[in-house]
Legacy VTK file of the C-alpha trace (Angstrom):
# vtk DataFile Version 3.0
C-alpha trace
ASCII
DATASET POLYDATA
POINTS 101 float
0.000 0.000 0.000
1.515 3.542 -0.712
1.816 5.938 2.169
4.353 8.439 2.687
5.161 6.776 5.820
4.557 3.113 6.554
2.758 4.059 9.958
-0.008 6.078 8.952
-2.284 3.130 8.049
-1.430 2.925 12.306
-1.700 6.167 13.093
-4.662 8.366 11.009
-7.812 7.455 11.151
-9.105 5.076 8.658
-11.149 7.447 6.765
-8.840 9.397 6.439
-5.776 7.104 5.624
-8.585 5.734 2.488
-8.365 10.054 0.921
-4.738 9.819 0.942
-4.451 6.301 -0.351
-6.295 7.269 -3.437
-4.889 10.819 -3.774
-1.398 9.078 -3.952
-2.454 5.564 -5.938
-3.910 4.430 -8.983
-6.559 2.390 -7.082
-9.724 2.547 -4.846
-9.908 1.723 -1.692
-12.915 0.865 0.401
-13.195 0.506 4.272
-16.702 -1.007 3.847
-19.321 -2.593 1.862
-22.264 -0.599 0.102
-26.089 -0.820 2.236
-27.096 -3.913 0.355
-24.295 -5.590 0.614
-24.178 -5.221 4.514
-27.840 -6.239 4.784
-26.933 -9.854 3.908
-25.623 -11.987 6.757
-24.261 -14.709 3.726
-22.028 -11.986 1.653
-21.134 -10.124 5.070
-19.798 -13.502 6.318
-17.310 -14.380 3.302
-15.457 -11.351 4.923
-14.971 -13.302 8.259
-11.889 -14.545 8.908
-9.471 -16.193 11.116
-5.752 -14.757 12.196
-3.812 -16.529 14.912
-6.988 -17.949 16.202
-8.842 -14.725 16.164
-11.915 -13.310 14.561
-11.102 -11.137 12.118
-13.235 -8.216 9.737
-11.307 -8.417 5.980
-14.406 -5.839 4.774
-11.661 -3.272 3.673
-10.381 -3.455 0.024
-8.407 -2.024 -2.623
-10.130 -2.403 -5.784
-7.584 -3.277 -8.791
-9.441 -3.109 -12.427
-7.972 -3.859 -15.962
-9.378 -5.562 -19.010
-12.466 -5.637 -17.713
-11.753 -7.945 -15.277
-12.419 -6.967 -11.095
-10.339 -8.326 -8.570
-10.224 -7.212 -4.899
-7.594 -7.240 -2.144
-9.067 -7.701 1.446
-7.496 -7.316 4.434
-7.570 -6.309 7.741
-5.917 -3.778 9.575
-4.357 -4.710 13.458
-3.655 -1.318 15.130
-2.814 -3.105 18.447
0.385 -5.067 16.352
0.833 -2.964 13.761
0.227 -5.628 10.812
-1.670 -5.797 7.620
-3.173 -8.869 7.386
-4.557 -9.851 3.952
-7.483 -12.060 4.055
-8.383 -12.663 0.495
-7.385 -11.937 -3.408
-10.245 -12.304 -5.756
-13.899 -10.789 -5.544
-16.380 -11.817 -2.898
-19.810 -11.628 -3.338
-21.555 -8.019 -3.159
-25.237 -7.495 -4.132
-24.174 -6.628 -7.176
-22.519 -9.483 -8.183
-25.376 -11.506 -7.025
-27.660 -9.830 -9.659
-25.090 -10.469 -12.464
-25.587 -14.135 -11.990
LINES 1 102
101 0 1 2 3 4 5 6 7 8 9 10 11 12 13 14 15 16 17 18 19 20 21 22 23 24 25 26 27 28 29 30 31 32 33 34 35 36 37 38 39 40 41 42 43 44 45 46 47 48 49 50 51 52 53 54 55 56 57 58 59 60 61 62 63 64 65 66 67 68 69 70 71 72 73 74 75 76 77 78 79 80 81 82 83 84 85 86 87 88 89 90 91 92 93 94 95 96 97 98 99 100
């Protein structure tokens, strides 16, 4: 992830961490799902994970595009030891994708 200094992912707060990630990258980043999304318990639980035995939220992504394809890098972000933890490459289901299919 760009940032001018590895620590602010640490130190800002998230919302603000996501303006300067995409004022200073190519790509999007999201610290959430949209409404619909969130409002099913199945797509919301694909983004449950596990990390040294712990329960872990991998809702916030970058979004990477090209040739029409989507792909999606989720992670999770541990203030308390400082790590980035990535949960998942690929796309997980949003409600969006579920109306494509």
């Amino acid at each position: 992830f760009p940032t001018r200094r590895s620590s602010d992912l640490f130190e800002k707060r998230h919302d603000d961490f996501a303006k300067e990630f995409e004022r200073i990258s190519t790509f999007e980043l999201a610290m959430t799902e949209g409404e619909q999304t969130k409002n099913q318990k199945k797509m919301m639980k694909e983004r449950e994970d596990i990390f040294r035995g712990k329960s872990i939220d991998i809702t916030p992504h970058v979004k990477l595009f090209g040739d029409g394809q989507y792909a999606r890098i989720y992670f999770h972000i541990d203030n308390v030891n400082r790590l980035l933890i990535i949960g998942f490459f690929g796309h997980l289901t949003t409600a969006g994708t579920a109306k494509r299919k």
